[in-house]
Each structure stands twice: as structure tokens, then as C-alpha cells.
Wavefront OBJ file of the C-alpha trace (Angstrom):
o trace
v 77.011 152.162 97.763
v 77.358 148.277 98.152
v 79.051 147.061 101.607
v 80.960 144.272 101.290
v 80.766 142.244 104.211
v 83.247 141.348 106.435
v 84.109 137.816 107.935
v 84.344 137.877 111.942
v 87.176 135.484 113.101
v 85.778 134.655 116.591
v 88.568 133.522 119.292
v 87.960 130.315 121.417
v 86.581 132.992 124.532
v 84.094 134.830 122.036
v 82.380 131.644 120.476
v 81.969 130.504 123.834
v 84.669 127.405 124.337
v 87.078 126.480 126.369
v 90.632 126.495 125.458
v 90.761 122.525 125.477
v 87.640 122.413 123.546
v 89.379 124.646 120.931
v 92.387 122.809 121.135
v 90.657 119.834 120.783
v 89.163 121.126 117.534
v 92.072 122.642 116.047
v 94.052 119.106 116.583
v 91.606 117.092 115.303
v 91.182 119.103 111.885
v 95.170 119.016 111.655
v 94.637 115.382 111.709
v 92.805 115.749 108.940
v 94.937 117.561 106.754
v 98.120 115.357 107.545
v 95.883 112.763 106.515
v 94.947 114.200 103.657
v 98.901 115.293 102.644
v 99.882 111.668 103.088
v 97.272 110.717 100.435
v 98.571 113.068 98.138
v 101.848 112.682 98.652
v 100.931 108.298 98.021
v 99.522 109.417 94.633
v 102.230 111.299 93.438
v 104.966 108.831 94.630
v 102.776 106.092 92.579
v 102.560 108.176 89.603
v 106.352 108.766 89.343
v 106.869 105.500 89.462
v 104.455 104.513 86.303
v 105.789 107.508 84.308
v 109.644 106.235 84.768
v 108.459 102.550 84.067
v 106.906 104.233 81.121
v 109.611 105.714 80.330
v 111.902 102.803 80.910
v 109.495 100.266 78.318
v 108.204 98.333 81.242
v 104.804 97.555 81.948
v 103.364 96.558 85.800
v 102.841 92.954 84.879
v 106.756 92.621 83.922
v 107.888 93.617 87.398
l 1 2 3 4 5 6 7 8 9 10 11 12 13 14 15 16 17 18 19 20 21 22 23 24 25 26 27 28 29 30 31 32 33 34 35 36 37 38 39 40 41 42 43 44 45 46 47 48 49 50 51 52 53 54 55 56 57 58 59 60 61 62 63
């Protein structure tokens, strides 16, 4: 029979780091991601806003 294999989720003691050192990491990847949300979140605003114009008969340049 096949195994399938298992992930290991290691805590901050068992790969070996301190707890600031894992804090450290886990804040900077959330920085990241908010980053990354904010980006999104830009796009979709900007998109809106040329679908209504769109839908209102206006182009960019007549703004």
C-alpha cells in the first residue's frame, strides 16, 4: 500500500528559534500579505470605477 506522507508543522522550540525570532518572522510575512490585500483591494476599487464610467457613457479623458 502507498503512504501518503504527512507534513510536520514544527513549533518555534522544535526548528530551533527563539520566540522573537519567530515572531519576527511571522510579523514580517503578515506584512506581506496586508501589503498584498491593499493591492488588491486598489485594483478592484479602480475597476469599479471604469465599469460605472462605462456604464455612465464617460470615458477617462472626459473627467
Amino acid at each position: 500500500m502507498d503512504r501518503e506522507e504527512t507534513q510536520t508543522i514544527w513549533t518555534y522550540e522544535e526548528a530551533q528559534m527563539s520566540k522573537d525570532q519567530a515572531l519576527f518572522l511571522l510579523t514580517t510575512n503578515q506584512g506581506q500579505l496586508d501589503q498584498s490585500i491593499q493591492d488588491a483591494d486598489a485594483m478592484n476599487v479602480d475597476q469599479e470605477f471604469r465599469l460605472t464610467l462605462l456604464e455612465l457613457s464617460f470615458s477617462d479623458s472626459e473627467i
